[in-house]
N, C-alpha and C positions, 0 to 999 in steps of 0.2 A: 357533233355526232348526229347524223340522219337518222330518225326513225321510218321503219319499213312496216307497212299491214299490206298481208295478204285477204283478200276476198275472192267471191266465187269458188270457194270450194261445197263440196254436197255429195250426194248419191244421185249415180245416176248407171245405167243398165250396160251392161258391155255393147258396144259399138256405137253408142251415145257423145256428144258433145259436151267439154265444158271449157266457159274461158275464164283463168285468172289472174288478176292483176295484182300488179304491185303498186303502193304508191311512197312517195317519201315523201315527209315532213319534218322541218326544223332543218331543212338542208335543201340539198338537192344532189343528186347521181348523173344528172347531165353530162360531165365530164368524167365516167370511169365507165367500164365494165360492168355489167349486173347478170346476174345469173338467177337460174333457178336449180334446183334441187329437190331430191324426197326422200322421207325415211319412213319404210315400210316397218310392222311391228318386228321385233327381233331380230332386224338387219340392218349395218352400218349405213348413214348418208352419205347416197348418190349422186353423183353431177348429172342435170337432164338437158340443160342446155343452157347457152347464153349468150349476150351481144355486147359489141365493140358499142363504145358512145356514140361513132356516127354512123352506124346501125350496118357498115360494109363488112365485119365480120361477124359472122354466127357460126355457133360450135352448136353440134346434136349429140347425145349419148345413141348410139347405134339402137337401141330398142325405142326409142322414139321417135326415128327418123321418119321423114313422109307423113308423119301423124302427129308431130306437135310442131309449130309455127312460134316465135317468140317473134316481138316484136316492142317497140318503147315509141311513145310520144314526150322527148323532153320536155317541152313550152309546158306537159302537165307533170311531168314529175311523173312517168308514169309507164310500167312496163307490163307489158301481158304474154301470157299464154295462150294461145288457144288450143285444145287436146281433143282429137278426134280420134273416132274410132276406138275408143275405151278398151282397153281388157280387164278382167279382174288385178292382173300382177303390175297395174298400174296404180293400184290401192295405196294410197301412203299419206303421211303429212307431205304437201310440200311447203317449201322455201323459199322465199325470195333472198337473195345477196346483193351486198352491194360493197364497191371498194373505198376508200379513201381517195381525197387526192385527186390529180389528171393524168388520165391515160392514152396513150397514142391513140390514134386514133382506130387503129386497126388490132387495137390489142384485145384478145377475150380473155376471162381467168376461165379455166375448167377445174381449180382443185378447191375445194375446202380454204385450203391455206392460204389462198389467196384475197379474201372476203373480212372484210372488219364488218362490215354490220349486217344484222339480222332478220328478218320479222319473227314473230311470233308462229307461223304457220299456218298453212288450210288445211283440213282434212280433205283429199279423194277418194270417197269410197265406189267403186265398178263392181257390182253386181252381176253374176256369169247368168 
């Protein structure tokens, strides 16, 4: 089982930058899908986006399209976000995901259900 930490989460001002990664340890995610996710207070976790392992498919959630970029260095065990242009309703924990196993190569998961491991979370907080 891979463990996942996310970093670079913080506060930062609406229409601000932040990048956050994933990384894994005790494994590696090279071969599957990894996603990201967020759960804002009081409301169910959302898919925000995610990549195929040999990084040719990427899915967006439509509210973060053109303004969040995902991207993975395998050689580091290692996937990011980068999130521009901030709104407050971008405010949430997110999540990094990752699958079990090997994945096509052009396959992304966008559900929940699809995800065996987890991290722990960042917080984003966007200030209007």
């Amino acid at each position: 089982q891979v463990q996942l930490v996310e970093s670079g989460g913080g506060l930062v001002q609406a229409g601000g930058s932040l990048r956050l990664s994933c990384a894994a340890s005790g494994g590696t995610f090279s071969g599957s899908s990894v996603g990201w996710f967020r759960q804002a207070p009081g409301k169910e976790r959302e898919f925000v986006t995610a990549i195929s392992r040999s990084s040719v498919t990427i899915h967006y959630a439509d509210s973060v399209k053109g303004r969040f970029t995902i991207s993975r260095d395998n050689a580091k065990n290692t996937v990011y976000l980068q999130m521009n242009s901030l709104k407050p309703e971008d405010t949430a924990v997110y999540y990094c995901a990752a699958r079990r196993g090997y994945d096509s190569s052009w396959f992304v998961g966008t559900t929940s259900s699809q995800y065996d491991d987890w991290g722990q979370g960042t917080q984003v907080t966007v200030s209007s």
